[in-house]
N, C-alpha and C positions, 0 to 999 in steps of 0.2 A: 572579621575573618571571612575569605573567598571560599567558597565550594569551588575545588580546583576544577577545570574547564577546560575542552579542546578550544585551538581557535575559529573553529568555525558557529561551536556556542558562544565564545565573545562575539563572534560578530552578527550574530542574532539579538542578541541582549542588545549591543549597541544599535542595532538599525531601529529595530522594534521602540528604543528610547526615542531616536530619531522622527521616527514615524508620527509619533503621538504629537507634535510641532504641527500637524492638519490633520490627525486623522483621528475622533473618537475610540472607531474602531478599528481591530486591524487581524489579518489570519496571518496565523503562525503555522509556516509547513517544514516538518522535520520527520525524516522518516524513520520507520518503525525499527530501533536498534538506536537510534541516533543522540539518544540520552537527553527526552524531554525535563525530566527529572530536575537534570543539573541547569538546564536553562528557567525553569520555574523561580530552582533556589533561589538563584543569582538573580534575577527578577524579582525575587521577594527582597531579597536584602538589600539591593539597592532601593527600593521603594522606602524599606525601614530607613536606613538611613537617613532619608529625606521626612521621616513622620508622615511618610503616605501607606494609609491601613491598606492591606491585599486581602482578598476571598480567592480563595483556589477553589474552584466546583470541579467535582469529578463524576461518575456515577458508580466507580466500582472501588472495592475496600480496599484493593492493593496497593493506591498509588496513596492512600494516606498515609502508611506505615514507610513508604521508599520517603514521601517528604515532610512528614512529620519528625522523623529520624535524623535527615539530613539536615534542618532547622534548626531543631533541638540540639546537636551538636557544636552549633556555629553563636549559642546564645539568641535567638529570636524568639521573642514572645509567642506562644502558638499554641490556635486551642483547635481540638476537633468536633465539629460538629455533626452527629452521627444519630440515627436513629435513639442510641441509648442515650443522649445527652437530657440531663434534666433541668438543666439551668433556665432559666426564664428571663426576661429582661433585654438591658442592652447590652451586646457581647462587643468590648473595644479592644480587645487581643489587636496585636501589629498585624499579624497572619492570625487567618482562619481556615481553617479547610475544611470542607463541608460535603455531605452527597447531599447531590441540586435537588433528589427529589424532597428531601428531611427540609431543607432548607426554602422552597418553596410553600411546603405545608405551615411551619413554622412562623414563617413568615407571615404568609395568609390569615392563616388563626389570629395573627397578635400578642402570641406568646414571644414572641423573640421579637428586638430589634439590631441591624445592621446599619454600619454606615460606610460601606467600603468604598474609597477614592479608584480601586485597582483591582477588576474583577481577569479572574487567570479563569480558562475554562479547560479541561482535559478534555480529547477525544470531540473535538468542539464540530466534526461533523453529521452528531447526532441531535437529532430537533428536539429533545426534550429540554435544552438549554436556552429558547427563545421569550420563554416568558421572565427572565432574569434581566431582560433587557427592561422592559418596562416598571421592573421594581423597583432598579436603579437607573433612571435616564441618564443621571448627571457622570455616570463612574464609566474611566475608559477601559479597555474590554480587551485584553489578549481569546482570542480563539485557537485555541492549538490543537493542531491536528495533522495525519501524516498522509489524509487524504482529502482535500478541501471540495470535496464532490455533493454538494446538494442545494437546492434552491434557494435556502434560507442565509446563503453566503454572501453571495450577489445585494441580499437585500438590507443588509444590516449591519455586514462591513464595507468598509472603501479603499481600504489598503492591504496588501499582502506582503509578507515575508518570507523571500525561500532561500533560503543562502547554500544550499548543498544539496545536491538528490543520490540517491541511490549508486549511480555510477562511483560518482565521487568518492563515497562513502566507503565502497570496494577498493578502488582504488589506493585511498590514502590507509587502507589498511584497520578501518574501523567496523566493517561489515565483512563478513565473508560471501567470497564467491560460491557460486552455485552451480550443479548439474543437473539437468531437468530431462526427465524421461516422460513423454505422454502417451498412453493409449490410444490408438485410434477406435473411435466409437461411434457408432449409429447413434442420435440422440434423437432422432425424428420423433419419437416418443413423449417426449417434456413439452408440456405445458408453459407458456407464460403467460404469467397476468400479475399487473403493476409494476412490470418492469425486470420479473423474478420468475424461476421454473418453480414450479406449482410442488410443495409438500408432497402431494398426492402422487406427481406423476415421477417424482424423484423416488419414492416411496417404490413405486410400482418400478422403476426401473434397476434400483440397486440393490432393494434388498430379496438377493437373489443367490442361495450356497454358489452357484458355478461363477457370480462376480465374487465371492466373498474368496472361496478359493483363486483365482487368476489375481487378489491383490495379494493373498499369501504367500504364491508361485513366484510374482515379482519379487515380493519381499525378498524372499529367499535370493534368486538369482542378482539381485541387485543391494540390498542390504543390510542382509543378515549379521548382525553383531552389532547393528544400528541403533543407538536409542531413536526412540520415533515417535512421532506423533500426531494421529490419525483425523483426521477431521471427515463428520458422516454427516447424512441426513438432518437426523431424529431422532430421538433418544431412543426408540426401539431398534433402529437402526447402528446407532453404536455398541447397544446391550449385545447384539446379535453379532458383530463384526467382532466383538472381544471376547464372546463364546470359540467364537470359529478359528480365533488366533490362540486361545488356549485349548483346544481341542485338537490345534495341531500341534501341541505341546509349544507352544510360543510363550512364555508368560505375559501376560495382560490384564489391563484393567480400563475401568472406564469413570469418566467422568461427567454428571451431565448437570441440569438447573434441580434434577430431583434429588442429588447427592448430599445428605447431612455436612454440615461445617466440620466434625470431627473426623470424619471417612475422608474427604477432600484433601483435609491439612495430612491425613497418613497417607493418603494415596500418592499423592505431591511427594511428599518424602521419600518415599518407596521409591517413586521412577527420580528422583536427585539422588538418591542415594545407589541405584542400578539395579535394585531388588523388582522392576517392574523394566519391561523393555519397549513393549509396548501399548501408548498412553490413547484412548479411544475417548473423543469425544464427539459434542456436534452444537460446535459454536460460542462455548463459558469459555475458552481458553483463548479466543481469536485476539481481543484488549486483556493486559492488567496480568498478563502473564510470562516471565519472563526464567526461561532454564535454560542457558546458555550451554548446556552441553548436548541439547539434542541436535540428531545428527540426518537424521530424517522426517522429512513433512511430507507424508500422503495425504493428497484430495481426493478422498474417494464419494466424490458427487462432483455433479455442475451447477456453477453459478452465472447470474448476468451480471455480480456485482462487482466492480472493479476491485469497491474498499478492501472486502471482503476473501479474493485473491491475494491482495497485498499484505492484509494482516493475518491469513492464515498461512502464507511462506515467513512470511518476517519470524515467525518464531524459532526459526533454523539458521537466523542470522546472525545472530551473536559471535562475539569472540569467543574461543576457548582454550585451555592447553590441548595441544599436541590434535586440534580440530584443522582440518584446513581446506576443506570447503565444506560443504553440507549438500543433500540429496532432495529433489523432490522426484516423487512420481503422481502422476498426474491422468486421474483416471476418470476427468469428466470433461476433456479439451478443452480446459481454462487457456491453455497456452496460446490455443488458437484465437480463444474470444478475445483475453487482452494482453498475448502478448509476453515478452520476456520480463519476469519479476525485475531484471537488473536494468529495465532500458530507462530511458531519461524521458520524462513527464512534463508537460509543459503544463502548470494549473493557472486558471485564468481568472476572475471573480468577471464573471459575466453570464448572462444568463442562460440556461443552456438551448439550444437549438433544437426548434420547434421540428424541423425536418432533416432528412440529411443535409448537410452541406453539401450542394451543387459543385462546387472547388475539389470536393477529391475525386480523384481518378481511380480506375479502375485498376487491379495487381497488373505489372506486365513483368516479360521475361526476352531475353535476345536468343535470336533463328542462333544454334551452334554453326551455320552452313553460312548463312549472309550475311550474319550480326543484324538483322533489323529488329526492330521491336515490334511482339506481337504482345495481344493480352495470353497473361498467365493461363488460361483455360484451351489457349488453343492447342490443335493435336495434330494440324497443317500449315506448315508458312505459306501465306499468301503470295508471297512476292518472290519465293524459288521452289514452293510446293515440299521441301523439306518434312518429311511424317516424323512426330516423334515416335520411337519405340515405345510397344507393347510395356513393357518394364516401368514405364513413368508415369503410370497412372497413378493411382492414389493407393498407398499400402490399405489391405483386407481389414475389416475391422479384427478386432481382438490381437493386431499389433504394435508392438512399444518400442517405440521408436523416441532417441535421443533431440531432445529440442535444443537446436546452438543457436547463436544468433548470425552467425551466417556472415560476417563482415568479412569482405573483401582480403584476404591475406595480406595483400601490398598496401593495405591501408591501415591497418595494424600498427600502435606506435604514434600515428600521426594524430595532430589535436584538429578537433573537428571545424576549429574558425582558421585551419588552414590548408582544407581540401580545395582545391581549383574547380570549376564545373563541372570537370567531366568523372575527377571523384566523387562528387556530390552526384551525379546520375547513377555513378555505382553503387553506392550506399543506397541508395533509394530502391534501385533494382533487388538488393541483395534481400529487401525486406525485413532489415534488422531494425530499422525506424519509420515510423508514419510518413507518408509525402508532407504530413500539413509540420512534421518538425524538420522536413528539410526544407522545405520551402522558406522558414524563418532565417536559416543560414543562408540560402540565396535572396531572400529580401537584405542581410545586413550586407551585400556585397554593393547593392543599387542597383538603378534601374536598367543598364546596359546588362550588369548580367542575371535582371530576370529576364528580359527579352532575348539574354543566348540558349538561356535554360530553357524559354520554353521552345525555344527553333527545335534543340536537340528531345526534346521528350516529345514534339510534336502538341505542345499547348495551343491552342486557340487565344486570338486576341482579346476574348474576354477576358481570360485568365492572366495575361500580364495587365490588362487593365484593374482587374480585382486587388493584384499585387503590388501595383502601384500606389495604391489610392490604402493599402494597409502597408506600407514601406515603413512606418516607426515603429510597427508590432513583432520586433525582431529576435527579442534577447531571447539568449538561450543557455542552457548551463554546456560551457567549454571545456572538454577534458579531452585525453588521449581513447584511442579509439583499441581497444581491446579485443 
């Protein structure tokens, strides 16, 4: 019996079989909403079938009970391997599902033996899942993951699967659409180091009554009768933001790593059932969490981390009745650092780049008076002296302002492998995609039209030589342009 499936999970299941024909290992990317779940299943059962044992590793409790369930259902052998397991020995269950970290102790001690042909990994961008690899050299390795962003990818798989991103996803009607409002904010203030804004200076910036009230004020003016759910600092930092939401009579609650198993599982109910409106945490909710009926996601911090943007909107993604977009507000200009939650990702398994890339260009915009292209920062055209107006400077902080992605009206409609050049320079200008994912749609056009593209954007002949000599690094996910 099939766990019924979209097609674009058949055709993960199918590639991903594919794949295994040269590749031990391989990353699975499917995004968050995208129903990892159902492509696990069907990954398992076809294994069963064949008398090939699967290990599911995951690190959080949730996704045991979605594929323990779904399993069980279908007749497949399946045991859970979990902190409370007392079994000793060799465990030859068809499916196992396991948390990696029970199952590495486990393991290690000599208490437990494993023989699994078909290792599944959840949320496989997290590095606690690397020493799995040397306990089973011989077993081939799904990594799945809805953001394939860390070092340890590059070096231990050799193949990727992406069959649909997020555009897609919207489009065909399995993800909903979004409205995103950002605060403009001074952030001069935060700290980084390793890559991240610093605990401390996040601490020192947000948790502050007059920011705690300006996300209430939004709330209000923007989604009052909202279920919502709040993503903060640090657990004093959510204690505090869910004070200040029931003090203004909002009902609220919070959830964080210090909350007992029984208060969690009533809290969780509460805001499913609407007796809670708004859900205050910072950070347990971002994986392994799934309430399809929330309707608002506030980031009230900032971060550098791309995953971590993408899986703290994805919870407002879901389908729902009578839901038909969902809301974020965004109060620590994520939107700026990476961009639109819905735009198209290009993920690559290669290592990440030691400095900027030299290839990208700087933001530019066109003189309203000459049409030339100056860079975005300028406030005089060079070449007719044209001043921009007073008015276009950059909105005051402490204003929220609607984030769209800016496409072109007249390009609306149209699929993106069949914009001409000089659509493609529009798109590029409009800032609704990276130069380096439009540059991949003028590498699949050839070498004629990288070299009109770069007359028209004023590139340097390095830069069609760079494009040249990466001409087969082209593919890109194709859809209509919204």
């Amino acid at each position: 019996m099939k766990i019924q499936d979209r097609k674009y999970q058949t055709d993960s299941v199918n590639q991903l079989a594919d794949g295994f024909k040269m590749h031990q290992r391989q990353v699975f990317v499917l995004p968050t909403g995208g129903g990892k779940t159902v492509v696990f299943c069907n990954i398992a059962l076809r294994a069963a079938s064949r008398g090939t044992r699967t290990l599911i590793l995951t690190h959080r409790e949730e996704l045991f009970k979605q594929t323990f369930n779904s399993l069980g259902r279908v007749g497949v052998g399946t045991y859970i391997l979990d902190a409370k397991t007392k079994r000793t020995g060799l465990i030859d269950e068809q499916v196992i599902i396991g948390m990696v970290e029970t199952v590495k102790r486990r393991i290690a001690s000599g208490k437990i033996q494993l023989e699994p042909q078909l290792i599944i990994i959840d949320e496989a961008h997290l590095g606690n899942f690397t020493k799995i690899f040397t306990m089973f050299p011989n077993a081939k390795v799904i990594g799945a993951t809805a953001t394939p962003i860390g070092k340890h990818f590059y070096k231990y798989y050799t193949n990727m699967v992406n069959v649909i991103d997020i555009p897609e996803l919207v489009e065909q009607g399995y993800l909903m659409p979004y409205r995103a409002f950002q605060m403009q904010e001074d952030l001069s203030d935060l700290e980084v180091k390793r890559g991240e804004y610093t605990d401390e200076s996040l601490m020192s910036h947000y948790n502050d009554q007059k920011l705690f009230d300006g996300v209430i004020n939004e709330w209000r003016k923007k989604a009052s009768g909202l279920k919502t759910i709040v993503f903060n600092v640090n657990i004093a930092h959510a204690e505090n933001m869910t004070k200040a939401f029931n003090d203004a009579g909002i009902v609220s609650a919070c959830i964080t790593s210090n909350t007992d198993k029984f208060e969690r599982v009533r809290t969780l109910k509460a805001f499913t059932d609407g007796y809670i409106q708004v859900l205050n945490n910072c950070g347990v909710l971002t994986t392994g969490f799934d309430e399809p009926s929330i309707q608002c996601v506030i980031m009230n911090r900032a971060t550098k981390s791309l995953v971590l943007f993408l899986q703290c909107l994805g919870r407002g993604s879901r389908l729902y009745p009578n839901k038909n977009e969902f809301l974020v507000l965004d109060f620590g200009m994520n939107h700026d650092q990476h961009g639109m939650w819905s735009e198209p990702r290009n993920w690559e398994l290669k290592p990440p780049k030691k400095k900027k890339d030299k290839t990208e260009i700087a933001p530019v915009k066109s003189c309203p008076s000459c049409e030339s292209l100056l860079f975005a920062s300028a406030r005089k055209c060079r070449y007719c002296e044209y001043e921009y107006p007073v008015e276009e400077k950059e909105l005051a902080d402490g204003s929220m302002i609607e984030v769209t992605p800016k496409v072109p009206s007249d390009l609306v409609g149209k699929a993106i492998s069949e914009l001409n050049l000089g659509e493609l320079v529009a798109l590029q200008m409009s800032k609704k995609y990276k130069p380096t994912f439009i540059w991949r749609v003028v590498r699949s056009k050839g070498k004629e039209a990288i070299s009109n593209y770069a007359r028209t954007m004023g590139y340097s002949n390095g830069w069609v030589y760079r494009q040249s000599q990466d001409i087969n690094n082209c593919e890109f996910n194709d859809y209509k342009l919204r």
